[in-house]
N, C-alpha and C positions, 0 to 999 in steps of 0.2 A: 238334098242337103246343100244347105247354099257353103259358099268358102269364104271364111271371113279371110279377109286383108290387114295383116298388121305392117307397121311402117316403124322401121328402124327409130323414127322421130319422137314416138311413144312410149321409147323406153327413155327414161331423163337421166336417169341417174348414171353416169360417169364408168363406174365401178360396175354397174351392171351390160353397158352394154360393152366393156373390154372380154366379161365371162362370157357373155353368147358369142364375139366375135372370137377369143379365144375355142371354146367348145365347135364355132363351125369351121375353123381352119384345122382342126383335131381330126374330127368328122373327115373331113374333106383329105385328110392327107391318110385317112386310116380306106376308103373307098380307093382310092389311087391304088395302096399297097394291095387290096384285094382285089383289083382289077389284075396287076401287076402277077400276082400267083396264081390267080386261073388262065393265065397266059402261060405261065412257066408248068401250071398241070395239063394243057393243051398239049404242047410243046414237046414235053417227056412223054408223052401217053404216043403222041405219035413217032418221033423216034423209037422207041425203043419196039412199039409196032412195029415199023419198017424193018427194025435190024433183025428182028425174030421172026417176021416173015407172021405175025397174029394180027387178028382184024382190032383194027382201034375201038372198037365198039366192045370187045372181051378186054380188052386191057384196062378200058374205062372203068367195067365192072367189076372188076379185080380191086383197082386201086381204092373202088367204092366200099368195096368188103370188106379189105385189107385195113380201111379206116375206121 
């Protein structure tokens, strides 16, 4: 499957290309905040590991279940 190439230049209209660059800074800041909490699920999973003295691999699947 070939990959088309689109160029920013192709979209003309004003108003359209503020919605794509609005929607990709949207995008882009909503990636960030989901990068940001599977850090912060990292983070918890292994402390509270440590303090309980359980293997982060049963705590992972806890918090899996739990969800």
């Amino acid at each position: 499957m070939a990959v088309q190439q689109l160029s920013i230049n192709q979209i003309s209209n004003p108003a359209d290309r503020e919605k794509l660059f609005k929607v990709l800074q949207e995008c882009s800041g909503s990636m960030t905040r989901m990068e940001g909490e599977k850090d912060y699920i990292k983070e918890s999973i292994a402390a509270i590991a440590k303090d309980l003295q359980l293997p982060k691999k049963l705590v992972a699947k806890m918090v899996k279940v739990y969800h």
